[in-house]
C-alpha positions in Angstrom: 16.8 -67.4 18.8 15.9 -67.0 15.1 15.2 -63.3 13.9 12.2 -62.3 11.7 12.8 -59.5 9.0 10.6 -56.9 8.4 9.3 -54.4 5.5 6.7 -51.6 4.4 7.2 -49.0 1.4 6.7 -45.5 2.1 5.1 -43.0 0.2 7.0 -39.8 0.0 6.3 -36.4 -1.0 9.4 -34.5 -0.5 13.1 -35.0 -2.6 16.2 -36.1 0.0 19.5 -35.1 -1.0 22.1 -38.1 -0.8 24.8 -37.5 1.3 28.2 -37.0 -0.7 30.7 -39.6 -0.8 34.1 -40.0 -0.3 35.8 -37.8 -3.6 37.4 -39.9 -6.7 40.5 -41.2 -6.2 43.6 -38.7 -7.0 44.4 -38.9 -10.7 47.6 -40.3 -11.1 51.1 -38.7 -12.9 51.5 -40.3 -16.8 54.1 -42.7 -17.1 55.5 -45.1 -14.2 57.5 -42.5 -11.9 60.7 -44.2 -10.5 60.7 -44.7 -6.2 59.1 -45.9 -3.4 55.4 -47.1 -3.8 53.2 -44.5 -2.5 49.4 -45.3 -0.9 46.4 -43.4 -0.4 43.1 -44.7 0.9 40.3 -42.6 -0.3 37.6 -44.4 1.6 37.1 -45.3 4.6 38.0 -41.3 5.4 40.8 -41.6 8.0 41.7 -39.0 10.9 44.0 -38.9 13.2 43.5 -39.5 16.7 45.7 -37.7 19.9 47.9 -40.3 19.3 48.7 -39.5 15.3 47.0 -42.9 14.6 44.7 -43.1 11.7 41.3 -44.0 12.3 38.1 -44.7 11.3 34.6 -46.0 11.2 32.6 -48.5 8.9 29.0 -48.4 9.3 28.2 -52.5 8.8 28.9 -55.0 11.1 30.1 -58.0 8.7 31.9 -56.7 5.6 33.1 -53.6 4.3 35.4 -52.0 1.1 38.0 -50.2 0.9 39.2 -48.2 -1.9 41.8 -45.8 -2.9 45.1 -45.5 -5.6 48.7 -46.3 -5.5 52.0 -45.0 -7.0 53.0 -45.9 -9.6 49.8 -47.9 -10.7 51.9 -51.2 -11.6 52.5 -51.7 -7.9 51.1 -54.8 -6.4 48.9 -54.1 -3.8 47.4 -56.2 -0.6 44.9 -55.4 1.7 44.9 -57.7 5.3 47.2 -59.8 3.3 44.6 -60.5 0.3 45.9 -59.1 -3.3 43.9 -56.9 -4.8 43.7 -55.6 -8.4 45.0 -52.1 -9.4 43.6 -50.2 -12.5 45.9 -48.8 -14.8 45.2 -45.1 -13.2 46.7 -47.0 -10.1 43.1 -46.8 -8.1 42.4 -50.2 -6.5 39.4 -51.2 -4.2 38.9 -54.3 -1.4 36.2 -55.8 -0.2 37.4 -57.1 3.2 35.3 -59.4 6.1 35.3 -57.6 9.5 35.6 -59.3 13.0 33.0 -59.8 15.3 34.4 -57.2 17.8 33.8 -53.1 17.9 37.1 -52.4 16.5 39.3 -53.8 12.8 42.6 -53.6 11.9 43.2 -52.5 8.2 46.7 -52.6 6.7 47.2 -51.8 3.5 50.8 -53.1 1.5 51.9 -51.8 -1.7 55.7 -53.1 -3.2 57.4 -52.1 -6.9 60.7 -52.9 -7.9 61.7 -54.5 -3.9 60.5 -51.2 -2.5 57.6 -50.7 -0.1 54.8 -49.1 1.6 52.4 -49.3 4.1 49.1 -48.0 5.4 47.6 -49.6 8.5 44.6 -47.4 10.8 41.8 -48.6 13.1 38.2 -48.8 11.7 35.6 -48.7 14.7 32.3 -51.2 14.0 28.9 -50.8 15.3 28.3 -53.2 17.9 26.6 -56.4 17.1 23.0 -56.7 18.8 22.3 -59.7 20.4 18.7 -60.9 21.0 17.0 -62.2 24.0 16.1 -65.4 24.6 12.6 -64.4 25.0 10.0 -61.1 24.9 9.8 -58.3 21.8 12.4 -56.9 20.5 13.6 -54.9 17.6 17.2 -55.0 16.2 17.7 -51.3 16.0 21.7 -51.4 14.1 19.2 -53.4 11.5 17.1 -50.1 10.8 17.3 -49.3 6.9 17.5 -48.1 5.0 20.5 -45.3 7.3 21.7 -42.1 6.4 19.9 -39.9 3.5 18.5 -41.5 0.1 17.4 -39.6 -3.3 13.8 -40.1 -4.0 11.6 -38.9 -6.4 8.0 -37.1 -5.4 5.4 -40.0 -4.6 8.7 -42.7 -4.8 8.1 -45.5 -2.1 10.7 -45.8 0.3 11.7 -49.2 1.8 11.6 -49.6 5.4 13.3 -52.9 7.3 14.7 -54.4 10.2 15.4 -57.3 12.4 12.7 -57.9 15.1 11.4 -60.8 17.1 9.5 -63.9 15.2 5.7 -63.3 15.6 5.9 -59.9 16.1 3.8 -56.7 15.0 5.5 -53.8 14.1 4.0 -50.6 13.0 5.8 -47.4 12.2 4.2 -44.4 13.8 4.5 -41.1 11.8 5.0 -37.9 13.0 2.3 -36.2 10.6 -0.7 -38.4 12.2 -0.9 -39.9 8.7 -1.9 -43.5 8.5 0.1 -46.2 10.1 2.1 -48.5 8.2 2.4 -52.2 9.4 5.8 -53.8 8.0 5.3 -57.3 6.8 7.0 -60.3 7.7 10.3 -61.3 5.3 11.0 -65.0 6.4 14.1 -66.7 6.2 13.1 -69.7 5.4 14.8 -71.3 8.2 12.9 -74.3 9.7 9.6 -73.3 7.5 8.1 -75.5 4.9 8.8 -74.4 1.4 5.2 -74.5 0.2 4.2 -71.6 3.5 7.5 -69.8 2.6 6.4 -69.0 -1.1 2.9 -68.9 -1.3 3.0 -66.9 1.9 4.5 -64.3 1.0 1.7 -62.1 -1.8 0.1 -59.7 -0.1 -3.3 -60.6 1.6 -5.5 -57.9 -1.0 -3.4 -60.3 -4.0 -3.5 -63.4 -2.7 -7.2 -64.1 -3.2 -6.7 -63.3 -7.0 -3.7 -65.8 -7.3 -5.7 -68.3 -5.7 -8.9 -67.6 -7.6 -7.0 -67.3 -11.2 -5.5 -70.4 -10.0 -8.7 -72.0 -9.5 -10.0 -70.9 -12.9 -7.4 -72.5 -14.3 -8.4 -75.9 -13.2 -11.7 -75.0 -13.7 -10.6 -74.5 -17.4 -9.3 -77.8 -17.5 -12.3 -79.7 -16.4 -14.5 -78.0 -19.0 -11.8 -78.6 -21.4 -12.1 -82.7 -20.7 -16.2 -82.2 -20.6 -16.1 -80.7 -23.9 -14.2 -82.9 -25.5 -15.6 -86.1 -24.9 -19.1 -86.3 -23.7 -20.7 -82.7 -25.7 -22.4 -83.8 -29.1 -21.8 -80.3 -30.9 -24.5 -82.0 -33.8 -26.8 -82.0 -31.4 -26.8 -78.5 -29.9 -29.0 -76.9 -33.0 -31.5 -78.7 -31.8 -31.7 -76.6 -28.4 -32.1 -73.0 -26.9 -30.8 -70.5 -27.4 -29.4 -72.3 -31.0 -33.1 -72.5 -32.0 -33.8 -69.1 -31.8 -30.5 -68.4 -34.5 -31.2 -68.0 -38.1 -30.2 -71.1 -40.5 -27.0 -69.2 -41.3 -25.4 -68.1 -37.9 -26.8 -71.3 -36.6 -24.8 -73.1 -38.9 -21.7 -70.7 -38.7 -21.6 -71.1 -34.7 -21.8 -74.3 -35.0 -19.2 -74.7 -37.2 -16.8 -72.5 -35.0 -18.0 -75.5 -32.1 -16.9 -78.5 -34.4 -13.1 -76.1 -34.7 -12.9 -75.6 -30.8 -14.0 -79.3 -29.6 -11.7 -80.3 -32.5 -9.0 -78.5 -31.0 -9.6 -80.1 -28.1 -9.3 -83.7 -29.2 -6.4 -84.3 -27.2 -8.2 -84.8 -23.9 -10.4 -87.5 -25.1 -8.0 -90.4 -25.0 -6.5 -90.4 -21.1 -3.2 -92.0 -22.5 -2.6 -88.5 -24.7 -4.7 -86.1 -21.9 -2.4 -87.1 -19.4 0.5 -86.2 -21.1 -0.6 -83.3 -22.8 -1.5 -82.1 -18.9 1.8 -82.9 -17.5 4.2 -80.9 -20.3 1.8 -78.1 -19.9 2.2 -77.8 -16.4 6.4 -77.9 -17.2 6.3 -75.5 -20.0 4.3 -73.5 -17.2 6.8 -73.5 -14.5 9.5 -73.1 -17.5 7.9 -69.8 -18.6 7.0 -68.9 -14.8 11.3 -70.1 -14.2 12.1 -67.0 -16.8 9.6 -64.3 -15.3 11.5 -65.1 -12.1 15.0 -64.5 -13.6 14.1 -61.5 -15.8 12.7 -60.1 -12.1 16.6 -61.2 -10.7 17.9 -59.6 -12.9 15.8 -56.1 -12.4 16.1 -56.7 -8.6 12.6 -56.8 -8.1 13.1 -59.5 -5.1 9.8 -60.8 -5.1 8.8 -64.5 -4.1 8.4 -67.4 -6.5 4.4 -66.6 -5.7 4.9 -63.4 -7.2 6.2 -64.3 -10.2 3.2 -67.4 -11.0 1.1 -64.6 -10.1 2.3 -62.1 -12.7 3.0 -65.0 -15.1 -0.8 -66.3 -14.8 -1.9 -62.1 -15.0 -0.1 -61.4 -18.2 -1.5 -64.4 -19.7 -4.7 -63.8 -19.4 -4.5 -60.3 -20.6 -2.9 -61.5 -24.0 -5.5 -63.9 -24.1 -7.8 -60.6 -25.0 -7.0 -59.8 -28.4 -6.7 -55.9 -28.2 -4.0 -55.5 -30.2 -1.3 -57.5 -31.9 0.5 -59.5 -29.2 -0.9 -57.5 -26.6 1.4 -55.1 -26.8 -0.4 -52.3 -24.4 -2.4 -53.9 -22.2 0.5 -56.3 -21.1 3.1 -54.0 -20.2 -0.3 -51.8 -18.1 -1.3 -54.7 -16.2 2.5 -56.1 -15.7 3.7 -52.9 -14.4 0.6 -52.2 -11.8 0.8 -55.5 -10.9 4.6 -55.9 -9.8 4.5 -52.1 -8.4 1.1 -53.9 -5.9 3.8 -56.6 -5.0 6.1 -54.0 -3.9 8.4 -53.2 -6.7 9.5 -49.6 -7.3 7.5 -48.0 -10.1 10.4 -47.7 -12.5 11.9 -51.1 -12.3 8.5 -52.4 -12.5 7.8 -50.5 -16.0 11.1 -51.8 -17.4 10.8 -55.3 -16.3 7.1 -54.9 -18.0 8.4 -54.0 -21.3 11.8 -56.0 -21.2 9.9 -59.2 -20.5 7.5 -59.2 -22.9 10.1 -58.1 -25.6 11.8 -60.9 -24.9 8.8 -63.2 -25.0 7.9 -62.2 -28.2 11.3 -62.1 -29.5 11.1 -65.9 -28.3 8.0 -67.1 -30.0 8.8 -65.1 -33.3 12.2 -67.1 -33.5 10.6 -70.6 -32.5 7.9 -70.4 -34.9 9.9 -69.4 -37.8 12.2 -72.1 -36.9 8.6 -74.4 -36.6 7.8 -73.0 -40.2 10.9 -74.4 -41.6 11.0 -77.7 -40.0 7.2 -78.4 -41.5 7.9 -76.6 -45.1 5.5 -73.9 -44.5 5.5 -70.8 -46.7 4.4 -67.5 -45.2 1.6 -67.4 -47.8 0.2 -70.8 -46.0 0.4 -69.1 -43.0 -1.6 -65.8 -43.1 -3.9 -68.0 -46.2 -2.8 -65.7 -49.1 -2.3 -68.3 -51.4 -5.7 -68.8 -52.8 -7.0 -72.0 -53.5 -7.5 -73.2 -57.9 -11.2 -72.8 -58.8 -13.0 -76.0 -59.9 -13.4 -76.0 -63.2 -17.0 -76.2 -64.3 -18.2 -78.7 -66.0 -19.5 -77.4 -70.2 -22.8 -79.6 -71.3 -22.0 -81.8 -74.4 -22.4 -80.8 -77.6 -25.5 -82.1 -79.2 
């Protein structure tokens, strides 16, 4: 039966110590000493049982490291029979796939010079939970985040775990604060892609994704309206035109004639249709990098999230404040991505990172655009002023 995965974000309003690992790996002698290969494994922390048999435990189920140091450091080291690099200070680390089963075999296998060593112990694993074929249920080895985290004052924590599909799970605190409900984290599996993205903003966000959305189209439609059937001649002759002075009359006018002129485009259907279709692309392009800048922060957000943002930051730049929006952008950015669920401090770095690189990107592009058309920076910002007309002198009589 298919599993559901859950999440909320906490508030907190205390400071958790983290737990202290394993310590460093020993430091190791200079130069290559001359014997047997000698192994130590650092982590996992190994005992030994009544028997003298080194044990352990790993706290996942499917996969787990390994990591410690070897003498001398130009040993070649295995781990279940997989090679693994060694570092020059002879410290070495494995990730290694564990069975299905309560209980793994490690062996470690270090040779130099036709001389050997091994290092084998027992690693107990949490058992894996099997669902029901029917009812609730909640995977409870699933529970994270496990163990003690570092968080700031007012830091969100992230809650998940596994639990039946169509379920409702709240958490409950203990200080009769409000209850949180964790949301649903599909898989995907057996869901249309279309429900898997665009169900996945927030309910209190979605109606703005879908109503910016709207606008958009909106846009559009006036855009085609005002192009080809408004008579921008014809508007002086109407309220609230009529009620404007000769000279802003004829100044709005003019800044009509600019705009419909800009618009010019959608009046022939063989160059509107076109013009649409590699603005929707360059729209998806721009929303493609927004989603790969938030990869790369680990912000883990839906492609949704991202059109949402994208569509957000536009609009805001599309308010000239100040130059490039600089401000306002990186404001509305970060409030936005910490609403989706993003940790505050990712979300102000992928605010200003993002829009760096955006304008970094059209400051390149358009210088490039200025040298493939001849344009000189005077053209540009109008400083080169244009020759007086010569006035005509009356003829000498």
């Amino acid at each position: 039966m298919g599993a559901v995965r859950f999440g909320v974000i906490l508030a907190t309003g205390t400071v958790a110590a983290a737990a202290c690992g394993p310590h460093a790996p020993p430091a190791m002698p200079h130069g290559d000493p001359v014997g047997p290969p000698a192994i130590a494994v650092v982590y996992p922390r190994l005992a030994e049982d009544s028997t003298g048999a080194l044990v352990s435990a790993f706290a996942s189920g499917d996969s787990a490291f390994v990591f410690g140091s070897v003498r001398p450091p130009h040993a070649v080291v295995t781990v279940n029979g997989t090679s693994v690099d060694v570092a020059p200070t002879g410290a070495w680390l494995a990730w290694i796939p564990l069975p299905d089963d309560t209980v793994a075999v490690i062996a470690v296998h270090a040779t130099v010079a036709g001389q050997a060593d091994s290092l084998a112990f027992l690693a107990t694993l949490p058992r894996r939970f099997e669902a029901p074929d029917s009812g609730a249920w909640i995977d409870t080895t699933s529970l994270g985040p496990t163990g003690d985290v570092w968080v700031r004052p007012g830091e969100g924590v992230r809650l998940a775990v596994r639990a039946a599909p169509g379920a409702t799970l709240r958490v409950l605190r203990a200080d009769s604060s409000p209850v949180a409900v964790l949301v649903p984290e599909y898989d995907g599996e057996g869901r249309a892609w279309g429900e898997l993205a665009f169900g996945t903003i927030p309910g209190v966000l979605r109606g703005t994704f879908w109503g910016m959305a709207g606008l958009a189209l909106i846009g559009v439609a006036l855009g085609v309206l005002a192009a080809r059937w408004v008579k921008v001649d014809t508007l002086g002759r109407h309220y609230p035109f009529r009620w404007l002075s000769a000279d802003a009359r004829s100044s709005v006018l003019t800044l009509l004639h600019q705009f419909q002129d800009g618009l010019r485009t959608l009046r022939d259907p063989e160059l509107a249709v076109p013009a649409i279709v590699v603005s929707v692309v360059a729209w998806m392009l721009e929303a493609g990098a927004y989603w790969m800048f938030g990869e790369a922060f680990g912000l883990n957000l839906s492609w949704s999230a991202y059109l949402l943002i994208m569509m957000t930051a536009n609009f805001v730049v599309s308010i000239p404040i100040t130059p490039s929006g600089i401000g306002p952008y990186e404001v509305a950015t970060q409030a936005l991505v910490v609403g989706l669920g993003a940790d505050a401090a990712l979300a102000t770095g992928y605010a200003i990172g993002i829009h760096l690189v955006f304008i970094i990107w059209i400051t390149l592009t358009g210088l490039v655009a200025m040298w493939l058309t001849h344009l000189s920076p005077r053209e540009i910002f109008y400083l080169a002023q244009e020759p007086a007309e010569a006035t005509p002198q009356p003829e000498a009589t």
